[in-house]
C-alpha positions in Angstrom: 26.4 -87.0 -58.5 25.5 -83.3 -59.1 25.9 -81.6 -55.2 22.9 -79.1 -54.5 23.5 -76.0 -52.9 22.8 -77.3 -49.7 25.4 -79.9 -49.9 27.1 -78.0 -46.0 23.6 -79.8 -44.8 24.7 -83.2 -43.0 24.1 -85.9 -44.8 22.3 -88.8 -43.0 22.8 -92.6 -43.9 20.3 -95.1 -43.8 20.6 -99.2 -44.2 18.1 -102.0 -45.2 19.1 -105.6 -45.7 18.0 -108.0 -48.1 16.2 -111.3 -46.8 16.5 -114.7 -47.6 12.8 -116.7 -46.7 13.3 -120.1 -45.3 10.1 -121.7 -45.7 6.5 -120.3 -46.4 6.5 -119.0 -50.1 3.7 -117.0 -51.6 1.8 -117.4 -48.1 2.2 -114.0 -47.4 -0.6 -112.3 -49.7 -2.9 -114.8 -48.4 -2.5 -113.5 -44.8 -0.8 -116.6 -44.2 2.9 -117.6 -42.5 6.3 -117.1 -43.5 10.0 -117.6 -42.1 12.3 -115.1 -43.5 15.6 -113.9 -42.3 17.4 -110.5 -43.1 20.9 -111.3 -44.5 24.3 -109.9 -44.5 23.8 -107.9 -48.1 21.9 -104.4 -47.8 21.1 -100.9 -49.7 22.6 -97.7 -48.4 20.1 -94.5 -48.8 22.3 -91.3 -48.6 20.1 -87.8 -48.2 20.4 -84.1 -48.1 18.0 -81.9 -48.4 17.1 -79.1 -51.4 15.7 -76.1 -51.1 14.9 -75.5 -54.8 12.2 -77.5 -54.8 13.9 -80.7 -57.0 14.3 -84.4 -56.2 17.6 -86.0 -57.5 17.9 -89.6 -57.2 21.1 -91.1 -57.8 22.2 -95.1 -58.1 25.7 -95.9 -57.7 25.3 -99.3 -59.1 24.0 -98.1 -62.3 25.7 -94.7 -62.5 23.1 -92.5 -63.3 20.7 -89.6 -61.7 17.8 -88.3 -61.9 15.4 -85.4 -61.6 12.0 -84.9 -60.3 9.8 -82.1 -59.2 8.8 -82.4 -55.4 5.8 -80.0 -55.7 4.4 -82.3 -58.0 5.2 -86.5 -57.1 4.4 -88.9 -60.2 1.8 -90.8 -59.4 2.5 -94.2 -61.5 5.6 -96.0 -62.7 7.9 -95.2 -65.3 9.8 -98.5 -65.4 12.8 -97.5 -64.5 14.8 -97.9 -61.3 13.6 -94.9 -59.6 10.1 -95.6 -59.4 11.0 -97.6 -56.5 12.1 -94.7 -54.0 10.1 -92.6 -55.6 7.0 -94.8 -54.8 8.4 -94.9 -51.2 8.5 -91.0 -51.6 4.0 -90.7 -52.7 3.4 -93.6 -50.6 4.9 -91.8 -47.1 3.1 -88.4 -48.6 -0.5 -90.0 -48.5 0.6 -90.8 -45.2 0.6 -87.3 -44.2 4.3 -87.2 -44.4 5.8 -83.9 -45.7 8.0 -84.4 -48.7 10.0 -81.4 -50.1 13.2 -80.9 -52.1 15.9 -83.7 -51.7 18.8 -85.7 -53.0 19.1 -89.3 -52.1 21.9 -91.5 -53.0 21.8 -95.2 -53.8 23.9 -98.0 -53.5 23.7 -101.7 -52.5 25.2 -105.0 -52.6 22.1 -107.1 -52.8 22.0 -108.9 -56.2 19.9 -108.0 -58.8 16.9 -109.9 -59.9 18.1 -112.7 -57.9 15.2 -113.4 -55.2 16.4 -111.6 -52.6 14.6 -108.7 -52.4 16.8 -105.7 -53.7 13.4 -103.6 -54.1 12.1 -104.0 -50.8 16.0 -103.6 -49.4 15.7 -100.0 -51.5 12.6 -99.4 -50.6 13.1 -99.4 -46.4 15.8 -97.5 -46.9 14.7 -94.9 -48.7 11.5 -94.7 -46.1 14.3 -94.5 -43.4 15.7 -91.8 -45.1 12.8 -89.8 -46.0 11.3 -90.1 -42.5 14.8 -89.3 -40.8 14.4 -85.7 -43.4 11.0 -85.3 -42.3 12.2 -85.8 -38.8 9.0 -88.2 -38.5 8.9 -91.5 -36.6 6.6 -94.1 -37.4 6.2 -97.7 -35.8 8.1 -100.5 -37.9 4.9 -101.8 -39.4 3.9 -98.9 -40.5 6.8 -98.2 -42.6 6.9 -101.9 -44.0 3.3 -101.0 -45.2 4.5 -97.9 -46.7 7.0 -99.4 -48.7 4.6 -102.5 -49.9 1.7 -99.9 -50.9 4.4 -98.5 -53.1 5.4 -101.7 -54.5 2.1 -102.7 -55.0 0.3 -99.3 -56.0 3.5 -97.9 -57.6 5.3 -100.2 -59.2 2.7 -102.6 -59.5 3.9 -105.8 -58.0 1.4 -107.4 -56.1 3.8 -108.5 -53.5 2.9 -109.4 -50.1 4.3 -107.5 -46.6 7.1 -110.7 -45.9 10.0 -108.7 -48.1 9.2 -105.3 -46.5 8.6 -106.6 -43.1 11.6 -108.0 -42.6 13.9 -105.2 -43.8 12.5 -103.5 -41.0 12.1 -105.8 -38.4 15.2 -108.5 -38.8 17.2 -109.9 -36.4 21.1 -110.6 -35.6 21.2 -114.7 -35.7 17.3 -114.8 -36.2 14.4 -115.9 -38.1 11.4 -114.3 -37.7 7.9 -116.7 -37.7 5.7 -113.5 -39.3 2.2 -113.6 -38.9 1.0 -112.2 -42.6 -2.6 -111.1 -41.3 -2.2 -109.6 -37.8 1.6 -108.6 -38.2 2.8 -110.7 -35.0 6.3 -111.9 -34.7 8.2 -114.2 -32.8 12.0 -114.5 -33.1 13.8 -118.4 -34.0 16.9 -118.9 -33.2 19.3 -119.8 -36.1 22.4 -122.6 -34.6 25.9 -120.5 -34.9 27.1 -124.0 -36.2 24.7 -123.3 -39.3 25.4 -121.5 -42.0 23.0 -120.1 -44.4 24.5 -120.3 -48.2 22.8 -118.7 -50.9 23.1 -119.9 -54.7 22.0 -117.6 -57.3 20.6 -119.8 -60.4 22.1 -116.6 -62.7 18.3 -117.0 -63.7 17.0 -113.4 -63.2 13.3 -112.5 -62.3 10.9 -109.9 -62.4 7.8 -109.5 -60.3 6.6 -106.2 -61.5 3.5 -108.0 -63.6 3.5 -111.2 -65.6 3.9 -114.6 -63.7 4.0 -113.5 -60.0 1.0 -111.4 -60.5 -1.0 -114.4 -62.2 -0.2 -116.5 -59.2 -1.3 -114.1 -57.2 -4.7 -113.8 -59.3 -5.5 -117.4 -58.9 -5.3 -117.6 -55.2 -7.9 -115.2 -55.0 -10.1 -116.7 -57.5 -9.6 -120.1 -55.3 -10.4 -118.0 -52.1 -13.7 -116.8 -54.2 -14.9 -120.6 -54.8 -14.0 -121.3 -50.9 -15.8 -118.5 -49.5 -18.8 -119.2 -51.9 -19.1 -122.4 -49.6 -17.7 -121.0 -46.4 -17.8 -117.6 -46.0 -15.7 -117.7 -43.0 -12.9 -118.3 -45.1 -11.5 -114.5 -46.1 -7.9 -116.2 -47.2 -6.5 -119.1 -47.3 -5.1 -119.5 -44.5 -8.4 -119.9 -43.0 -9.1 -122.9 -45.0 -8.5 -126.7 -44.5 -7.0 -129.1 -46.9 -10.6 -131.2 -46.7 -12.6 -128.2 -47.3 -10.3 -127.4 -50.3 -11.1 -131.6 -51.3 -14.5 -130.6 -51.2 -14.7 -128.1 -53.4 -12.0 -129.8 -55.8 -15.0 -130.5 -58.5 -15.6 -126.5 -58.7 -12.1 -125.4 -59.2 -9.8 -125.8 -62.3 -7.1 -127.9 -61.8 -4.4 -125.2 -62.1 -6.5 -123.6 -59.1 -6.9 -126.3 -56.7 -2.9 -127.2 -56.9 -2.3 -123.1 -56.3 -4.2 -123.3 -53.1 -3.1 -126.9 -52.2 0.3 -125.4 -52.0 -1.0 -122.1 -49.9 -2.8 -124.5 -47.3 -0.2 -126.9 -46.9 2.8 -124.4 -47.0 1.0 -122.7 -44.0 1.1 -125.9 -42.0 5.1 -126.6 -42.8 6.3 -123.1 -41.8 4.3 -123.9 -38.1 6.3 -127.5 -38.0 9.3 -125.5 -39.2 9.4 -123.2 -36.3 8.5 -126.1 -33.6 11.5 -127.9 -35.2 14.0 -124.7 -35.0 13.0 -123.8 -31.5 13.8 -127.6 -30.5 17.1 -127.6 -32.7 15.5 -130.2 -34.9 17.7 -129.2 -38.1 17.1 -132.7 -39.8 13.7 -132.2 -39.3 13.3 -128.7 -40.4 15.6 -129.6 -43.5 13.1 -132.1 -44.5 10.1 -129.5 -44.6 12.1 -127.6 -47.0 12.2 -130.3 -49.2 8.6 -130.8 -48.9 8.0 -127.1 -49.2 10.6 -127.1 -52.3 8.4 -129.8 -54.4 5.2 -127.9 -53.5 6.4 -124.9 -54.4 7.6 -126.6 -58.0 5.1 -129.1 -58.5 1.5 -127.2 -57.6 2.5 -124.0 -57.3 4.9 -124.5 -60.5 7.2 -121.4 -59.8 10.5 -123.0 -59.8 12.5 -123.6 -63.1 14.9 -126.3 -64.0 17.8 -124.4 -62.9 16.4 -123.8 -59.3 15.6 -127.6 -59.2 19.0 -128.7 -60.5 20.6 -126.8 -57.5 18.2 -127.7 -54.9 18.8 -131.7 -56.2 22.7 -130.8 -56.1 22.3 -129.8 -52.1 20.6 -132.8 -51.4 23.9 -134.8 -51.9 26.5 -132.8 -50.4 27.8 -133.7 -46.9 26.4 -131.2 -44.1 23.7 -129.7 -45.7 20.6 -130.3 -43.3 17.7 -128.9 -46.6 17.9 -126.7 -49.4 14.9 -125.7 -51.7 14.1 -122.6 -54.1 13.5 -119.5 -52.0 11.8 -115.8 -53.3 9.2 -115.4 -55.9 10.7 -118.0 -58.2 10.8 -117.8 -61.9 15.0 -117.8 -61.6 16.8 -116.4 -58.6 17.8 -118.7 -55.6 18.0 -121.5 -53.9 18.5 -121.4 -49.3 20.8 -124.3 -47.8 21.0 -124.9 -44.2 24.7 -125.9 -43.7 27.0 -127.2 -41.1 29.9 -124.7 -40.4 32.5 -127.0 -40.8 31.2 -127.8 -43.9 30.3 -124.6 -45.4 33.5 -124.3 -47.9 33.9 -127.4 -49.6 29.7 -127.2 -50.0 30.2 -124.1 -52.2 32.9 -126.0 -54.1 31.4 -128.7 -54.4 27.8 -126.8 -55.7 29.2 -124.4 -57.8 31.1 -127.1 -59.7 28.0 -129.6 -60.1 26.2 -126.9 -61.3 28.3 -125.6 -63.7 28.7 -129.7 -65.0 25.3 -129.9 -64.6 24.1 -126.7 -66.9 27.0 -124.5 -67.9 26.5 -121.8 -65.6 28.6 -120.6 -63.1 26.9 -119.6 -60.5 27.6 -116.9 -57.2 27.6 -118.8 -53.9 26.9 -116.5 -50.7 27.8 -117.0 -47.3 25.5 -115.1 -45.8 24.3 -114.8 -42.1 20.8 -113.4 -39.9 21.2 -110.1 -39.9 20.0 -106.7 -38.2 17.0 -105.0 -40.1 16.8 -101.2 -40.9 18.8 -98.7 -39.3 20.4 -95.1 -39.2 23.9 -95.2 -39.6 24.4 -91.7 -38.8 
């Protein structure tokens, strides 16, 4: 990385996790429910300021830098890897937030393309960063909506608030039961005799356009054909699974199994909570699996590598549920495992899966973590 002459300035050093979601997939844009937890693999955001006027951006994982001209922000992607701190950087400056000269440093440990949000991870940490420059505070929701009106407006993935949300707002040994529309929150307890284990398909995704975006574009046109009939209904997580019957004969069938999975997703992630809170982990683990096939079958963003995995789980002694978990199209799949239990389940995965497809694929032991934070 090329130091500016400011390098004496103090650097300061900003963390955001990655997040695993439990239950309630592709509820989030819909203003519905979702149970996501931050995990034990984050992005570190390094700044300095400049006083010549320049941005540098710098990833460690890739090895390469950047220049940009503060006076004048970009105001659209480039598809690269710095339109995501650099969307961070116009979205906090329509927020009133001065943004001047400055060199931020990226590294991370949360996988690639694998479901577990490495953009919203870079994203919350560069916001950190920014603000900590700026010498601005702003209220945890506020900087999660920053960073998804970059994801969104910048890099143009229609992503909903879950990933950014909980980057900022996770918890040591937590879930979080997120309330998509008004932003409420209550904290789950996660057993210590559980751990979660994360298997990455080797299947890499990306949400910036294509698939996720189409999802996204057919729950709103089933929300349209709702609210034509109840115009209560703003999302669909105001609508019932009879008034969704009863307008069955006006909806294409891709459309109707799209918001089947939306309505009924909302109503697992409630039971999910009730059973976590009560320590129910048989029951919870069983809403997974319903949440899994859902997810696969109507929603039809899982592929045959996520199902292989999640079919795998099912089998292996102390795992409570296991289904696909992210965006889909590749990434990973959550299991709920016993502690004692917790190595000879990623032997025994990792070597049906690799019988099963050919792939070998990473296993992660992974815990609830903290959200955002300054570490300096």
């Amino acid at each position: 990385m090329t130091f500016s002459n400011d390098a004496a300035e103090p650097a300061v050093r900003c963390a955001a996790p990655g997040r695993v979601n439990l239950i309630g997939e592709h509820t989030d844009y819909s203003g519905g429910f979702v149970m996501p937890v931050a995990i034990d693999f984050r992005t570190i955001a390094t700044i300095r300021p400049r006083s010549d006027g320049r941005i540098l951006l710098y990833s460690e994982n890739i090895g390469e830098q950047v220049w940009y001209a503060a006076e004048s922000l970009p105001r659209k992607a480039r598809q690269h890897w710095s339109d995501y701190p650099m969307g961070v950087a116009w979205s906090l400056a329509q927020k009133g937030v001065g943004i001047g000269g400055f060199e931020l440093s990226l590294a991370g440990d949360v996988p690639l393309g694998a479901g577990l949000s490495s953009s919203a991870s870079i994203e919350v940490a560069t916001a950190l960063a920014l603000l900590q420059l700026a010498g601005v505070a702003l209220p945890l929701e506020i900087i999660a909506l920053a960073c998804q009106r970059a994801e969104n407006e910048f890099v143009g993935a229609r992503s909903g608030i879950m990933d950014q949300f909980i980057a900022c707002a996770g918890q040591k040994d937590h879930a979080l039961l997120l309330d998509c529309r008004s932003l409420e929150y209550r904290l789950l307890p996660i057993p210590t005799h559980v751990r979660l284990i994360i298997c990455n398909s080797m299947v890499k995704h990306e949400h910036a356009g294509g698939q996720y975006n189409r999802r996204r574009e057919e729950v709103e046109e089933g929300t349209r054909i709702l609210h034509r009939r109840w115009p209560s209904i703003e999302a669909l997580r105001d609508a019932t699974e009879a008034q969704l019957m009863d307008c069955r004969p006006e909806m294409p069938d891709n459309i109707f199994r799209r918001c089947r999975h939306i309505i009924t997703e909302n109503k697992r992630v409630e039971l999910a909570a009730s059973a976590l809170e009560r320590g129910d982990l048989t029951g919870f683990g069983g809403l997974m699996a319903q949440a899994h096939r859902s997810i696969r079958d109507d929603f039809e963003v899982s592929c045959s590598e996520l199902d292989t995995l999640v079919a795998i789980a099912s089998g292996i002694p102390g795992c409570y549920g296991a289904r696909m978990t992210g965006g889909g199209f590749g990434g990973c799949t959550v299991n709920l495992v016993e502690e004692g239990q917790a190595e000879e389940f990623r032997e025994a995965i990792h070597a049906g899966y690799r019988a099963a497809t050919g792939i070998d694929a990473d296993i992660y032991l992974s815990r609830a973590s903290a959200g955002a934070t300054v570490l300096n």
